[in-house]
C-alpha positions as a printed NumPy array, in Angstrom:
array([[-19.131,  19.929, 129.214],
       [-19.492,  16.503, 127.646],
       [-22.748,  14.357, 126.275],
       [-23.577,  11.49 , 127.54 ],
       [-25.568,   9.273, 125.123],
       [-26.986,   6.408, 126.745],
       [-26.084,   2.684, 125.509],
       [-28.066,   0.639, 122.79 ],
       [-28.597,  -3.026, 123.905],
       [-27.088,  -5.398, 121.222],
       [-29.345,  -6.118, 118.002],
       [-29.351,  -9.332, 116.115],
       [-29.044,  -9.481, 112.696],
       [-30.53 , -12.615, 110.747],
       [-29.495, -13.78 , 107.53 ],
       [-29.686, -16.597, 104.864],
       [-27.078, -18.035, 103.642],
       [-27.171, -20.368, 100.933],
       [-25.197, -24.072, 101.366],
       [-23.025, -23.77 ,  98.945],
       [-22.102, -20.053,  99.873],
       [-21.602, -21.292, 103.357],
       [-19.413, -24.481, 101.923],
       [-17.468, -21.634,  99.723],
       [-17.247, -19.626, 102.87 ],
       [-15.784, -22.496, 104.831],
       [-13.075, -23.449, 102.049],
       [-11.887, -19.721, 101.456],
       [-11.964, -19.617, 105.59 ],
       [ -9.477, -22.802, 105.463],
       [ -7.374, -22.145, 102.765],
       [ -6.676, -18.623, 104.799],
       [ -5.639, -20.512, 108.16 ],
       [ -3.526, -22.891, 106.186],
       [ -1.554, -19.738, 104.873],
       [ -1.345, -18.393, 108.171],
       [ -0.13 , -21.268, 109.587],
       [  2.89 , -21.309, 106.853],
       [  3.506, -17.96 , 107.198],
       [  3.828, -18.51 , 111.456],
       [  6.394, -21.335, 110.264],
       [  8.697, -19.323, 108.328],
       [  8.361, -16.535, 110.342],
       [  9.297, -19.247, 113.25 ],
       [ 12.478, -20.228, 110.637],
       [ 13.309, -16.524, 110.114],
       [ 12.705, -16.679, 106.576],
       [ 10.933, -14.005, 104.282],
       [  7.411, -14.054, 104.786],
       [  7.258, -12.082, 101.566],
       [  8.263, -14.901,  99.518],
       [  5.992, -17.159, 100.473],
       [  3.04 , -14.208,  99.744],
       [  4.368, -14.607,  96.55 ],
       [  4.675, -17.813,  95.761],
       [  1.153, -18.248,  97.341],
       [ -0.569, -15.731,  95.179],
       [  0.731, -17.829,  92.017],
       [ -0.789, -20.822,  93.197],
       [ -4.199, -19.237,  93.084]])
């Protein structure tokens, strides 16, 4: 015999956020989509992703 729990209706969660912890936020989220869009392209060359992780990690 199973339990059946009933469903919780979706809470909201409100924060603050500071400007330039949002602006930090918004540079590390950029920075990440740039390297993801790299590593697409040499996947889409066939070339070691794994090369580029490392030369990436020196730059930082």
């Amino acid at each position: 015999m199973t339990t059946v729990l009933s469903a919780r209706p979706a809470q909201t969660l409100y924060v603050t956020i500071r400007r330039d912890e949002l602006r930090q936020l918004k540079d590390d989220n950029a920075q990440l989509l740039q390297q993801v869009e790299h590593l697409r392209q040499q996947l889409a060359l066939g070339q070691s992703p794994l090369s580029l992780t490392r030369s990436a990690a020196h730059l930082n």
